[in-house]
GUVO-539650 format. One record per residue (C-alpha): residue number from 1; y, z, x. Coordinates in nm, 3 decimals, always signed. Each point is the difference from the previous one (the first is absolute). Layout:
residues N
+-----+---------+---------+---------+
! num !       v !       w !       u !
+-----+---------+---------+---------+
! NUM !       Y !       Z !       X !
...
+-----+---------+---------+---------+
END
This chain:
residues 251
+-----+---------+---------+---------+
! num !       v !       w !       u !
+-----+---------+---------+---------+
!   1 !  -1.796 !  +1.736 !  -2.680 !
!   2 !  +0.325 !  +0.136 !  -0.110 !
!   3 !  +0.379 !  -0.063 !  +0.109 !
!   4 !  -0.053 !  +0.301 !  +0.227 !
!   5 !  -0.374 !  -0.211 !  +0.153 !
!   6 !  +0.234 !  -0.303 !  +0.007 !
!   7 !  +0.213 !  +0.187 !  +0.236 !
!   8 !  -0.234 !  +0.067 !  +0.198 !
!   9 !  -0.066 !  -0.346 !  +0.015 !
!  10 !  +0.329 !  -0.121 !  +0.076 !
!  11 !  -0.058 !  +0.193 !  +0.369 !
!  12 !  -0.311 !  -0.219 !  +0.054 !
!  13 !  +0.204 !  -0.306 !  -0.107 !
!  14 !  +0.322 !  -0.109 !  -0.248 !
!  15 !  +0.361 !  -0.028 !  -0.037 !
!  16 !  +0.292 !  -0.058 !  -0.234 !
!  17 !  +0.290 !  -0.223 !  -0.059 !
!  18 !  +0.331 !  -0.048 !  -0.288 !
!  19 !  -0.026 !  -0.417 !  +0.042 !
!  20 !  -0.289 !  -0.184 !  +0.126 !
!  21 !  +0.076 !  -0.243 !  +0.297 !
!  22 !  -0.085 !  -0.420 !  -0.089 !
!  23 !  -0.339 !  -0.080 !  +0.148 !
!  24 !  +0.215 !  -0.286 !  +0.064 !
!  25 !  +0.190 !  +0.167 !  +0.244 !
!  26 !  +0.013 !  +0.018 !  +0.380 !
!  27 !  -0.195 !  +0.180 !  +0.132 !
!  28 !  -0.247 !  +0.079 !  -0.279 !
!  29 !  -0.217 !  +0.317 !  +0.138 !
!  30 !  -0.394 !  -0.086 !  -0.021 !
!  31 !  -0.247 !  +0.259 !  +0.036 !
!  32 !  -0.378 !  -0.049 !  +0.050 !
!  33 !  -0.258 !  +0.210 !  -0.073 !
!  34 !  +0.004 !  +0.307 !  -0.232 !
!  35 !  +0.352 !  +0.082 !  -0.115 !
!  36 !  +0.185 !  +0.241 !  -0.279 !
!  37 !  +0.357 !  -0.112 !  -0.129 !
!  38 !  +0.136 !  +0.231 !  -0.255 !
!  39 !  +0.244 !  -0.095 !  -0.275 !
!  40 !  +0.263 !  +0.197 !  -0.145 !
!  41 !  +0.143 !  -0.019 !  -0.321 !
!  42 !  +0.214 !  +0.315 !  -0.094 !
!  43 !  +0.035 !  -0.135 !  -0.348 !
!  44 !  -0.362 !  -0.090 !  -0.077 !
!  45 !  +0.057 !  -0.343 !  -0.018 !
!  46 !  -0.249 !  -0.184 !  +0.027 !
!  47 !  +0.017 !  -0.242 !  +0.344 !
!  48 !  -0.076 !  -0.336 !  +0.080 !
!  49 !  -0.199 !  -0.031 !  +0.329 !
!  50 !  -0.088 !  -0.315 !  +0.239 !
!  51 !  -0.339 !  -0.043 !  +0.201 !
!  52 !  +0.010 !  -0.270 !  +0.248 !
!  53 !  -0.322 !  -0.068 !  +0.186 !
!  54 !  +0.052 !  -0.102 !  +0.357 !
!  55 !  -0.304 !  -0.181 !  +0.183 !
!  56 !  -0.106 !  +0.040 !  +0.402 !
!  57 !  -0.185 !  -0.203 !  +0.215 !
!  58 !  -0.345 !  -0.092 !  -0.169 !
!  59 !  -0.026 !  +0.326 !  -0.179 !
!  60 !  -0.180 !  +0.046 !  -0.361 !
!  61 !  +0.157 !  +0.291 !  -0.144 !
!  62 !  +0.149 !  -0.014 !  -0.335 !
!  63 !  +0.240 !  +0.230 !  -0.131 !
!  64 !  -0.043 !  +0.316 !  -0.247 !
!  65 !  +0.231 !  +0.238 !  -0.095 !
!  66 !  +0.040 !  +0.334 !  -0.252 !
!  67 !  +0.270 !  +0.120 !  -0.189 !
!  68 !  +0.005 !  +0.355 !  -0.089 !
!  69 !  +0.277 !  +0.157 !  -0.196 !
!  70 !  +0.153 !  +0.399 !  +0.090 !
!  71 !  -0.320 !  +0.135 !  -0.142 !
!  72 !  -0.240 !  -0.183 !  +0.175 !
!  73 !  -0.081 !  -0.230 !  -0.303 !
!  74 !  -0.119 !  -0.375 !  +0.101 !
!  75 !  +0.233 !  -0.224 !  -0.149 !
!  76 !  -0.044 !  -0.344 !  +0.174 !
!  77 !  -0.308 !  -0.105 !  +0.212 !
!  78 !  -0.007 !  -0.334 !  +0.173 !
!  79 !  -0.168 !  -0.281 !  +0.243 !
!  80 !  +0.220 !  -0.255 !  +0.118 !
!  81 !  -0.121 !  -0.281 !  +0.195 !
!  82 !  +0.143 !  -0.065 !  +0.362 !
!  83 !  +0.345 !  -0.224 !  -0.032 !
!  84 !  +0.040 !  +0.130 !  -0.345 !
!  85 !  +0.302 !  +0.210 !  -0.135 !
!  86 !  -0.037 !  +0.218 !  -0.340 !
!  87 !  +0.320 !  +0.087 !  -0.158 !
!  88 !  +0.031 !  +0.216 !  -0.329 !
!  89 !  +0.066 !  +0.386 !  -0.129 !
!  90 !  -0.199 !  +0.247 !  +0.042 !
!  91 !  -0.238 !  +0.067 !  -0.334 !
!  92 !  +0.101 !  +0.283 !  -0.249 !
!  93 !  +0.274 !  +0.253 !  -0.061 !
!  94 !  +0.277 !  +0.082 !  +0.252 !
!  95 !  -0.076 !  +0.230 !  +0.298 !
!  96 !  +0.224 !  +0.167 !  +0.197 !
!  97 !  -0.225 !  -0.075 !  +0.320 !
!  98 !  -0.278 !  -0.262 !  +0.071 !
!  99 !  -0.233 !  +0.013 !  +0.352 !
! 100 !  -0.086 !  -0.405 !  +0.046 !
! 101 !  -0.291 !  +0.010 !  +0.226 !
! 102 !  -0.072 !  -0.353 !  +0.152 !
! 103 !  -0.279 !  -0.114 !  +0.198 !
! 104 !  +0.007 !  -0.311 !  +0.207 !
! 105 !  -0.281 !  +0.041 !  +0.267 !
! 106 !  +0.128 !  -0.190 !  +0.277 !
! 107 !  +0.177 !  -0.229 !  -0.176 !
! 108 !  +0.385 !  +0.124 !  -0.087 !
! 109 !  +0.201 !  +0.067 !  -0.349 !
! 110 !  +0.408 !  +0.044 !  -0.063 !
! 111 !  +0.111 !  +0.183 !  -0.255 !
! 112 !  +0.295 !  +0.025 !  -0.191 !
! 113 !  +0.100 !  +0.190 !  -0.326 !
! 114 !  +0.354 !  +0.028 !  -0.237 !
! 115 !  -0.044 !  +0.382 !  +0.022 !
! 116 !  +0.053 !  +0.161 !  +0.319 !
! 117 !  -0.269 !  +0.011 !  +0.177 !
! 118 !  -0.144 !  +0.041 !  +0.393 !
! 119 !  -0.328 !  +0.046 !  +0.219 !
! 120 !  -0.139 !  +0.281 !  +0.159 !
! 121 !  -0.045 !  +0.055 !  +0.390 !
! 122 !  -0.195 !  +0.297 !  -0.018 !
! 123 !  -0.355 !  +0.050 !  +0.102 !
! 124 !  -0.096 !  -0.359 !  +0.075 !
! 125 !  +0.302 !  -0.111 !  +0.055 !
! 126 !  +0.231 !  -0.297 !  -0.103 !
! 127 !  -0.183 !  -0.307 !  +0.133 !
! 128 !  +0.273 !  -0.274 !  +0.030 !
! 129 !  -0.113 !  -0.370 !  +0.074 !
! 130 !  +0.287 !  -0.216 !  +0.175 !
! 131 !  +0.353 !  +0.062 !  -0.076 !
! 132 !  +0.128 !  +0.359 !  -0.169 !
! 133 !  +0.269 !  +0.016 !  -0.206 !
! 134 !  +0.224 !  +0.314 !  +0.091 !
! 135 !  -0.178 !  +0.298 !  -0.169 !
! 136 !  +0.193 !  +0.375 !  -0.135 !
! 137 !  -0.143 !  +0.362 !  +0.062 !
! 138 !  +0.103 !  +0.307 !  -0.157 !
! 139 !  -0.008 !  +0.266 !  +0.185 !
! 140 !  +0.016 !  +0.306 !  -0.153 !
! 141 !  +0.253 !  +0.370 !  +0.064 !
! 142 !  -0.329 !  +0.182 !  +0.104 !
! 143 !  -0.140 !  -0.225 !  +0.253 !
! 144 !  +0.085 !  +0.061 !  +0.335 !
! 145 !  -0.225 !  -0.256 !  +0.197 !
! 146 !  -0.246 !  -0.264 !  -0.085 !
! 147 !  -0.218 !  -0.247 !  +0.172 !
! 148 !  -0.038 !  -0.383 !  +0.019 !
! 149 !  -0.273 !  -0.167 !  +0.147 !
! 150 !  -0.037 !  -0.396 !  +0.035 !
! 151 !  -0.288 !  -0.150 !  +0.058 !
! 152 !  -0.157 !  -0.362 !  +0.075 !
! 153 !  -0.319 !  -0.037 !  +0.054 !
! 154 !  +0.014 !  -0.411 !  +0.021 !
! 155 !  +0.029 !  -0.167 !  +0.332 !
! 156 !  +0.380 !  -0.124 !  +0.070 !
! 157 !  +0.098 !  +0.164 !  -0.319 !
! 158 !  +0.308 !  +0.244 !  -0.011 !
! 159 !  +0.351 !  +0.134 !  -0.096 !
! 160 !  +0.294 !  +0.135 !  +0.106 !
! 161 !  +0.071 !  +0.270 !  -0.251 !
! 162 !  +0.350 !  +0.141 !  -0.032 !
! 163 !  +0.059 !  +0.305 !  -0.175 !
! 164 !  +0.381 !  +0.081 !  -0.075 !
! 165 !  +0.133 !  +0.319 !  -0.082 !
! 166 !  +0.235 !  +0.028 !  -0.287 !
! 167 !  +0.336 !  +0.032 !  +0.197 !
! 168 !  -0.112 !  -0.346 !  +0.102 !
! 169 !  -0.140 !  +0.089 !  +0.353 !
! 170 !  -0.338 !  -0.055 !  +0.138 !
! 171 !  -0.257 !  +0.301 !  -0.041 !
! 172 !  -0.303 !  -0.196 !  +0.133 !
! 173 !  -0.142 !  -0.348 !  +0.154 !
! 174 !  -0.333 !  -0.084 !  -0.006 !
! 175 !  -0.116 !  -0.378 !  +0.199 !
! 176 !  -0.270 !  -0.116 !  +0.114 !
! 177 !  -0.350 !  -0.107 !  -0.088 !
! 178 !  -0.109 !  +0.296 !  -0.106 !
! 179 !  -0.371 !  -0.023 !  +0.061 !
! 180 !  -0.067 !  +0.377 !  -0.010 !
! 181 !  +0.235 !  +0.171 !  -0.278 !
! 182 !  +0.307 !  +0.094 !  +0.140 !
! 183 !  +0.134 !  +0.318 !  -0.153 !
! 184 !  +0.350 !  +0.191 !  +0.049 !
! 185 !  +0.179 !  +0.307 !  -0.187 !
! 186 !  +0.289 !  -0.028 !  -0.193 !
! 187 !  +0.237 !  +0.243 !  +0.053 !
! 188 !  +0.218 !  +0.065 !  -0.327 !
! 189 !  +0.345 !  +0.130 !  +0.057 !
! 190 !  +0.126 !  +0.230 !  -0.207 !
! 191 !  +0.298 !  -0.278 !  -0.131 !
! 192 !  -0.241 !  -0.222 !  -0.014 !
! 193 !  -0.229 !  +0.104 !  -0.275 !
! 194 !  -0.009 !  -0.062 !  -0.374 !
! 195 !  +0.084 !  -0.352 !  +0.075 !
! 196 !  -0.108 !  -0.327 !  +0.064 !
! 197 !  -0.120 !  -0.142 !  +0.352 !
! 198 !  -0.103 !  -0.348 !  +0.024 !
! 199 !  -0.257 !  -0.209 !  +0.203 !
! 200 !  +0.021 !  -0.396 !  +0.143 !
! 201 !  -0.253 !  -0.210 !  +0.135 !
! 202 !  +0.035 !  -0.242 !  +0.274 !
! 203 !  -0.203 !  -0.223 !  +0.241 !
! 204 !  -0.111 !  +0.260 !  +0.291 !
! 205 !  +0.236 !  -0.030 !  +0.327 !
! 206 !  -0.232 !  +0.187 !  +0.255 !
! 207 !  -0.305 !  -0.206 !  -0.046 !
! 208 !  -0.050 !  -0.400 !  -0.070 !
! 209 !  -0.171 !  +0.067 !  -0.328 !
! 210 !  +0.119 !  -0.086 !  -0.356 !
! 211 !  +0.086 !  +0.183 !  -0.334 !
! 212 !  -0.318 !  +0.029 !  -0.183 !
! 213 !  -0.216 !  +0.253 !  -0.180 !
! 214 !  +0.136 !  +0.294 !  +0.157 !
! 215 !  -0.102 !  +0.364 !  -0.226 !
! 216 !  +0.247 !  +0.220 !  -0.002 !
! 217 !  -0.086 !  +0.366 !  -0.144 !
! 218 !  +0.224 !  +0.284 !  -0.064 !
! 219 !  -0.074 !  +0.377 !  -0.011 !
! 220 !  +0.195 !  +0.330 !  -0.045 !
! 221 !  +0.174 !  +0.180 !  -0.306 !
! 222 !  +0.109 !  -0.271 !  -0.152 !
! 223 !  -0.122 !  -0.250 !  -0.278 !
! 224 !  -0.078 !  -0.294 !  +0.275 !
! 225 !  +0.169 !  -0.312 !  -0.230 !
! 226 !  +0.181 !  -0.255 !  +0.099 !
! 227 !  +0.195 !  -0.189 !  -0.288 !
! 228 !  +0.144 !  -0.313 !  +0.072 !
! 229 !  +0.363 !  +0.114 !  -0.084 !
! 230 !  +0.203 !  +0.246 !  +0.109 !
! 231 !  +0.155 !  +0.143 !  -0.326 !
! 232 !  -0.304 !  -0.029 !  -0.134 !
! 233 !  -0.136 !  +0.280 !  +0.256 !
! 234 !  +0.338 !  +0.235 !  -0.082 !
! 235 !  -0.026 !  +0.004 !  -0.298 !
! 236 !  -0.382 !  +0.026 !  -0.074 !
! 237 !  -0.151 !  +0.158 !  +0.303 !
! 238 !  +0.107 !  +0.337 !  -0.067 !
! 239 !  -0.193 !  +0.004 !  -0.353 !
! 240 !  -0.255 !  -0.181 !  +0.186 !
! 241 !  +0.023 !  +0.257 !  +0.265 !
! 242 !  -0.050 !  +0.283 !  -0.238 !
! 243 !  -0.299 !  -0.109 !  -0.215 !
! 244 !  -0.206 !  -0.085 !  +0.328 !
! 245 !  +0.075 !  +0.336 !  +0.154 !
! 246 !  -0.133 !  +0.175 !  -0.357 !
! 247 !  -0.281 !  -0.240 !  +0.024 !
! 248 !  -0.069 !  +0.133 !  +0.436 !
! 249 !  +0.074 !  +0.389 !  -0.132 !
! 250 !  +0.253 !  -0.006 !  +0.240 !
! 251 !  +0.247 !  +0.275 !  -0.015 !
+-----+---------+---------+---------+
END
């Protein structure tokens, strides 16, 4: 799999960032099951990553996770027991991009890197568990409308998502429990593209349930990351933006 495969990759899950948020922050995003995080590095250096296993309930699954540098080489591959955290750079020679694929099962991992970095919301979506930190989308000249659909399939489990427009106004609201996937178009304004819009979560309003495991999957003509900071999407997602479109054949 090469850096154009990789793109490819990046629409089924990944995302970028300049400076990597502190696990220790608050709130620290968790994802469960199957994720992709990408790392940037647009010098090739070589970045330090952080694997924190989170356990649920009376669940057995361990962690494992892949590293695979911008030509699909393995350069890191890992179990971590639950509760555990593994800290350390990544194995071999700078790369200027690295897919982290993580693996959880039911149980939940954070993730946090000193390269920018972020995690994809494509095809299976970004599965958050409990709070969300606010999350960055590029969205690129050429796309005129995109979806989002939220999902939750757990009883009393929901959101209210928020996505804000980059003159600061809202574009969208999604609350509730979301038991079947909700899913609305985007309309892109002309002003509005080839910048960054932004998403919060929050404890639904419309429903007496509570902010938990809620999937929420983006689709369109766009690269569908969300990076944890906002410059981080300015000044990445276009080059971002450009090497998934090669990757789609997109014109």
């Amino acid at each position: 799999m090469n850096v154009h495969t990789l793109g490819r990759a990046l629409l089924t899950a990944a995302a970028l960032a300049l400076v990597a948020p502190v696990l220790g922050a608050e709130p620290v995003l968790v994802v469960r099951h199957t994720h992709h995080f990408l790392v940037v590095s647009p010098a090739s250096v070589v970045p330090a990553i952080t694997l924190a296993s989170r356990s649920f309930h009376t669940y057995a699954d361990a962690l494992s996770a892949e590293v695979l540098d911008a030509d699909s080489v393995p350069r890191l591959t890992l179990s971590l027991p639950l509760g555990e955290t593994w800290r350390g750079p990544v194995p071999g020679p700078g790369s200027p991009l690295y897919l982290v694929v993580v693996r959880p099962g039911m149980n939940g991992v954070a993730f946090a890197a000193d390269r920018p970095w972020g995690v994809v919301a494509g095809d299976a979506g970004l599965g958050s568990n409990g709070p969300v930190p606010e999350l960055f989308l590029y969205v690129p000249e050429d796309c005129a409308r995109f979806t989002l659909t939220c999902s939750a399939t757990s009883p009393n489990e929901g959101a209210r998502v928020v996505l804000t427009a980059p003159d600061g106004a809202t574009a969208l609201v999604l609350d509730g429990e979301f038991d079947r996937p909700d899913s609305r178009e985007v309309a892109v304004p002309a002003p509005a593209r080839g910048k960054v819009w932004s998403f919060t979560w929050a404890k639904p309003q419309s429903v007496p349930a509570g902010l938990d495991d809620v999937v929420l999957t983006l689709d369109g003509r766009l690269a569908p990351l969300l990076w944890p900071d906002r410059t981080w999407a300015k000044v990445h997602g276009p080059t971002v933006w450009s090497r998934h479109r090669a990757a789609m054949g997109w014109r």
